[in-house]
DOTIBA-621359 format. One line per field, with one value per atom (N, C-alpha, C): residue in three letters; x, y, z. Coordinates in steps of 0.1 Angstrom, whole numbers, plus 5000, padded with zeros to 4 digits. Example, Ala and Ser with C-alpha at 12.3 -4.5 7.8 and 13.67 -1.06 7.14 Angstrom:
rest (ALA/ALA/ALA/SER/SER/SER) .
x (5132/5123/5132/5128/5137/5129) .
y (4943/4955/4967/4978/4989/5000) .
z (5078/5078/5078/5071/5071/5079) .
//
This chain:
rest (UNK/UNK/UNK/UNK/UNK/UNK/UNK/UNK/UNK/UNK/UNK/UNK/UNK/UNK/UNK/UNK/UNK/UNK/UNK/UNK/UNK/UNK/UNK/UNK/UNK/UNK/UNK/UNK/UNK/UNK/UNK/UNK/UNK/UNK/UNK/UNK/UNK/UNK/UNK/UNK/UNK/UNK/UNK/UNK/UNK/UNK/UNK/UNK/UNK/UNK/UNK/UNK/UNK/UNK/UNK/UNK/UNK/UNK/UNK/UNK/UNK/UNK/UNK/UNK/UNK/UNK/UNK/UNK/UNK/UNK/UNK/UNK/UNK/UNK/UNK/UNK/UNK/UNK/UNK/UNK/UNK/UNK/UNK/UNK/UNK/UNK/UNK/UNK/UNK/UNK/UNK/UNK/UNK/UNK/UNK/UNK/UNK/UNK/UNK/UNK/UNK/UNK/UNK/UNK/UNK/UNK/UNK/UNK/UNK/UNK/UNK/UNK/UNK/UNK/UNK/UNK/UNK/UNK/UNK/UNK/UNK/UNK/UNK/UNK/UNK/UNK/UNK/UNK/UNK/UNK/UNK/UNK/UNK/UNK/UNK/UNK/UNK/UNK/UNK/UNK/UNK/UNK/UNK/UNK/UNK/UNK/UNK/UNK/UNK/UNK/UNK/UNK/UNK/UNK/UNK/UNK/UNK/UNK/UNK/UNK/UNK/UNK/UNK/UNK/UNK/UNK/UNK/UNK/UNK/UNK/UNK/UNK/UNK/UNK/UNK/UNK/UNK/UNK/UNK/UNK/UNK/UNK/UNK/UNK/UNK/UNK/UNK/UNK/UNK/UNK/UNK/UNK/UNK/UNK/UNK/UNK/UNK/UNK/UNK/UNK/UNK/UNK/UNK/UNK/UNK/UNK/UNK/UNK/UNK/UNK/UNK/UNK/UNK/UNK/UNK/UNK/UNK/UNK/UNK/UNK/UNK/UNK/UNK/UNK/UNK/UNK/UNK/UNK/UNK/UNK/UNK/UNK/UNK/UNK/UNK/UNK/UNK/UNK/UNK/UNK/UNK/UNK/UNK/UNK/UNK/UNK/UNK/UNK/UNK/UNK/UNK/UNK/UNK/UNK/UNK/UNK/UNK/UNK/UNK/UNK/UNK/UNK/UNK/UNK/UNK/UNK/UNK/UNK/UNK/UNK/UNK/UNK/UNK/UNK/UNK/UNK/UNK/UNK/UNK/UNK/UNK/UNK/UNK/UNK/UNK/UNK/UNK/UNK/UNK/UNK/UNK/UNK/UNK/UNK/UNK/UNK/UNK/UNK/UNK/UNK/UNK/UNK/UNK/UNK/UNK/UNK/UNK/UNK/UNK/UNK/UNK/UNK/UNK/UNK/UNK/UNK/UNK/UNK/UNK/UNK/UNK/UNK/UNK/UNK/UNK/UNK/UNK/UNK/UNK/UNK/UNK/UNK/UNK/UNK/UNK/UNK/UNK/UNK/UNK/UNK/UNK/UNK/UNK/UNK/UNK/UNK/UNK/UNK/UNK/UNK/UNK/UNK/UNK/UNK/UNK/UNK/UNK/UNK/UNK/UNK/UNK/UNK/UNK/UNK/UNK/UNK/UNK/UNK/UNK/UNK/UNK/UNK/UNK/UNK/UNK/UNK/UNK/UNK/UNK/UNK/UNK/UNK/UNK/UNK/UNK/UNK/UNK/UNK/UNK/UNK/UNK/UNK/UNK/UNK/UNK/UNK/UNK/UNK/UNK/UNK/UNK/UNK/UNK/UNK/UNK/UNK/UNK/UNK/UNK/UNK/UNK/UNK/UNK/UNK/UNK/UNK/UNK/UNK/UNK/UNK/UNK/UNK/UNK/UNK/UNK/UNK/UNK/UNK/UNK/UNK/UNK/UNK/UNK/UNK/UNK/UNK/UNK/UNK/UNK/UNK/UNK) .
x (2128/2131/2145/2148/2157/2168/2180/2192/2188/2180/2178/2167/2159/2147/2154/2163/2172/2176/2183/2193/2178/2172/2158/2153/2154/2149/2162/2173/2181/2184/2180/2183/2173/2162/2152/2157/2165/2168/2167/2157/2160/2155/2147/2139/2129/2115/2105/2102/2110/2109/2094/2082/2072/2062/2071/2054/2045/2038/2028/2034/2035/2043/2035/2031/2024/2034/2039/2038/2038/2046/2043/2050/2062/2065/2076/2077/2084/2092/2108/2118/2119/2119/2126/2143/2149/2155/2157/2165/2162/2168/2157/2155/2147/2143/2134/2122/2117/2102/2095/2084/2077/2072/2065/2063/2051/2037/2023/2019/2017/2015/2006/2000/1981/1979/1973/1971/1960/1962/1951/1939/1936/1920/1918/1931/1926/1935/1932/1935/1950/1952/1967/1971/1988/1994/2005/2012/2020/2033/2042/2051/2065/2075/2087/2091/2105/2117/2120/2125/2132/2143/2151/2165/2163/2151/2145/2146/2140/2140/2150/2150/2157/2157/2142/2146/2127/2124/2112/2108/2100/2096/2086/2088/2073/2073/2061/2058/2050/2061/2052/2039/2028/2013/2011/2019/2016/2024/2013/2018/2025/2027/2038/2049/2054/2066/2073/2085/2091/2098/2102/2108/2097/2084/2075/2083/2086/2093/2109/2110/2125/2121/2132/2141/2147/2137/2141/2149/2161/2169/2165/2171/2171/2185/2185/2195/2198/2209/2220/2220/2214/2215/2220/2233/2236/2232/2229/2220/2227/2223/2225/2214/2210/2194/2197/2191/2191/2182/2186/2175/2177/2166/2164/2160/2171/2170/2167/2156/2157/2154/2164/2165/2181/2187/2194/2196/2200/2196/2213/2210/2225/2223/2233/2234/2241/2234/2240/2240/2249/2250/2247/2235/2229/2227/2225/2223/2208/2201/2192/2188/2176/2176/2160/2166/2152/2148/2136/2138/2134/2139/2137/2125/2114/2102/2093/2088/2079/2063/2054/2043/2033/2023/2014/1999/1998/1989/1979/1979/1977/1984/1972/1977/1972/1983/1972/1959/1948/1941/1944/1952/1959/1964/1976/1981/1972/1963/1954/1950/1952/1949/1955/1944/1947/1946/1942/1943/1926/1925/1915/1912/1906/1908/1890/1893/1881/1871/1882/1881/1883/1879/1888/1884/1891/1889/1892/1883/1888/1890/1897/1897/1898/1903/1901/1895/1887/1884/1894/1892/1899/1891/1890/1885/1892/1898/1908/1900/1907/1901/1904/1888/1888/1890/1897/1900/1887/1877/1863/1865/1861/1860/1873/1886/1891/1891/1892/1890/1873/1865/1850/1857/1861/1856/1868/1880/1890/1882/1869/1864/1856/1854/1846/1832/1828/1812/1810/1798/1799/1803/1798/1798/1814/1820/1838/1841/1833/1840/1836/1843/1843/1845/1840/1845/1845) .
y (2063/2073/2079/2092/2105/2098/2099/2098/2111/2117/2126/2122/2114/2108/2100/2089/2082/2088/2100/2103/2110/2117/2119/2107/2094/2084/2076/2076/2074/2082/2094/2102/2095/2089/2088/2073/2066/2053/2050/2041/2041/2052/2062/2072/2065/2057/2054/2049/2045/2037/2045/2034/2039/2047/2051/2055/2044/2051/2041/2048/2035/2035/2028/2027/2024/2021/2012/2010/2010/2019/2022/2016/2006/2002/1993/1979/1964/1966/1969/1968/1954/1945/1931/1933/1920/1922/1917/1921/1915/1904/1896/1884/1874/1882/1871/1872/1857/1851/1848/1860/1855/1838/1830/1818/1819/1814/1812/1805/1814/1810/1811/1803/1793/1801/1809/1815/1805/1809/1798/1800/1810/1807/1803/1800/1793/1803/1815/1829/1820/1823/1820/1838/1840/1850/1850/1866/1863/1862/1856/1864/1862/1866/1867/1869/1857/1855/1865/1872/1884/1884/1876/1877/1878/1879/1886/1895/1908/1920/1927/1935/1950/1958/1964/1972/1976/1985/1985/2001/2006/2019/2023/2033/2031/2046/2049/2064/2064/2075/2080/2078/2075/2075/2095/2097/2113/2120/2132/2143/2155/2154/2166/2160/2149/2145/2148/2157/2159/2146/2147/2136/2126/2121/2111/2098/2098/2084/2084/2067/2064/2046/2040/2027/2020/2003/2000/1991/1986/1975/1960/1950/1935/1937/1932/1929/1916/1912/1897/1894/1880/1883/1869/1865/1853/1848/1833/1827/1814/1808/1790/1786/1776/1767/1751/1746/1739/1729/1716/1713/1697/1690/1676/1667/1663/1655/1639/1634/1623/1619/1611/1610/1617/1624/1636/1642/1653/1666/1674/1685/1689/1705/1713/1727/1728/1744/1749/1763/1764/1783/1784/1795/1798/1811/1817/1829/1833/1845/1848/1861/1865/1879/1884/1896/1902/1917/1924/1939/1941/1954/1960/1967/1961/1964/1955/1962/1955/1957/1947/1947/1953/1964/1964/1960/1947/1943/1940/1941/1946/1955/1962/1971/1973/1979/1982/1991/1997/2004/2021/2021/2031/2041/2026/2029/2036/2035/2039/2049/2058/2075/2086/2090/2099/2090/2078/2073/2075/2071/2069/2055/2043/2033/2031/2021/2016/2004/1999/1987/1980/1978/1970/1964/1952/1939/1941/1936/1942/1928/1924/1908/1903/1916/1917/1930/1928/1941/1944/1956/1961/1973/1968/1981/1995/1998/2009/2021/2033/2045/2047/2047/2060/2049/2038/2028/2022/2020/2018/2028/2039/2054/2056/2056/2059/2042/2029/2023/2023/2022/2025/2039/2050/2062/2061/2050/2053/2046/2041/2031/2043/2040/2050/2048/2034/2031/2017/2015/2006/1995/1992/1984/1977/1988/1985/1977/1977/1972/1957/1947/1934/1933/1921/1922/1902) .
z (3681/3690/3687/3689/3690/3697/3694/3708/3713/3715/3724/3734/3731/3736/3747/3738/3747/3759/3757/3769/3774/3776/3785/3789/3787/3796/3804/3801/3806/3817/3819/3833/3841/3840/3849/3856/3850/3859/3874/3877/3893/3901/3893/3901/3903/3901/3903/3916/3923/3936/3944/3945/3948/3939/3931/3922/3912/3905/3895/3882/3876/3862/3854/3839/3833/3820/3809/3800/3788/3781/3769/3759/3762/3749/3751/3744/3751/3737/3738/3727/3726/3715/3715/3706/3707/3704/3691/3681/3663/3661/3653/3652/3666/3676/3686/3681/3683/3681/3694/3693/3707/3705/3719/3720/3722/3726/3726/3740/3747/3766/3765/3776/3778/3791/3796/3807/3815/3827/3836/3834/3822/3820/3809/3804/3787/3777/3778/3773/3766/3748/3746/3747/3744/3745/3735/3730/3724/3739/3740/3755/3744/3755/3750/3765/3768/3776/3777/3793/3799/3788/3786/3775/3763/3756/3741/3741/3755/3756/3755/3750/3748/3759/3761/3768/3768/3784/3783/3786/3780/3780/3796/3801/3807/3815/3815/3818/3836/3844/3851/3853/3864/3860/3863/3873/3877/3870/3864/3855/3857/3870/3877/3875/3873/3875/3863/3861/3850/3842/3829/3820/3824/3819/3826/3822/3807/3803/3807/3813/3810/3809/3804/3798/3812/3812/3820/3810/3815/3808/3819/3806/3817/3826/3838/3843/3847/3847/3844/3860/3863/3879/3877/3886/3889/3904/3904/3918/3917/3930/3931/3936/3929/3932/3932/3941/3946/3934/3924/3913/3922/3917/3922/3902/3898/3886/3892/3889/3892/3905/3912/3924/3934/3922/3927/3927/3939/3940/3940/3929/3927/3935/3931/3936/3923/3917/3903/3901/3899/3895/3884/3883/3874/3871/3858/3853/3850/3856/3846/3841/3836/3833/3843/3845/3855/3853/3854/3855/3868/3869/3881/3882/3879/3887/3894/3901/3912/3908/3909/3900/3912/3909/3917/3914/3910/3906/3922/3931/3946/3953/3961/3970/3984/3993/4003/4002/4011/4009/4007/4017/4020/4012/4005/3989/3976/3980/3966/3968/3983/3986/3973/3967/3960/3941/3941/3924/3926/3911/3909/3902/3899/3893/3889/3875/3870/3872/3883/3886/3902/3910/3919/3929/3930/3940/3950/3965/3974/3984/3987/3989/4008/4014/4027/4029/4038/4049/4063/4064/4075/4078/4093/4102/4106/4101/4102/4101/4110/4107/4096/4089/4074/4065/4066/4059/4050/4055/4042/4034/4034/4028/4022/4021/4011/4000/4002/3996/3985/3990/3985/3979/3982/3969/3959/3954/3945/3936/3933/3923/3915/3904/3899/3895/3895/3894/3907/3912/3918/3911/3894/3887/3888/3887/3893/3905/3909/3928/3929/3933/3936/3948/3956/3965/3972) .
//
């Protein structure tokens, strides 16, 4: 990427609150080696620690929104946790790294007014006005819909 590209995703920081953002590109940093994670269905992975990262790309999902791409960075969060070694239990200040998003890998029904999706689990019902009908039409085949 352009330092022109840069400063176009650098204005967008911290605009997304609420929208759908999608993905497009995990910076590592030079010289990290991803590690080999066993997912709970067996599935291995390549992953890489919040503090490998660089920096993460990710675009707007809606196309009205001008500059779609910006650069989320890690941020350095310090905490105290409470650890139990053994049979003692200490209090420790600790450092770690986090980004600033929030995953919508669930949603309300509500929330999904106006997407369209290929897929989706529906894991409670609710009797709400209109509440069936916009959930049932954001799927695009029945074949998509779990429930």
């Amino acid at each position: 990427m352009s330092t022109d590209d840069d400063a176009k995703y650098n204005c967008c920081q911290r605009e997304a609150k609420g929208s759908r953002v999608l993905l497009e590109q995990v910076s590592v940093k030079r010289g990290e080696v991803p590690f080999i994670m066993r997912l709970d269905t067996g599935v291995k992975i390549r992953a890489f620690f919040a503090s490998q990262v660089k920096k993460l790309v990710v675009k707007h999902e809606c196309k009205d929104i001008r500059l779609r791409l910006f650069e989320i960075q890690p941020e350095t969060v310090k905490f105290k946790s409470r650890l139990k070694i053994g049979q003692e239990k200490k209090r420790m200040k600790m450092t770690g790294f986090q980004f600033g998003l929030i995953s919508n890998s669930c949603t309300t029904g509500h929330k999904l007014q106006g997407y369209t999706v290929q897929e989706l689990f529906v894991n409670e019902w609710a009797y709400h006005s209109n509440w069936s009908y916009v959930v049932l039409s954001r799927v695009t085949t029945m074949l998509g819909l779990y429930f």
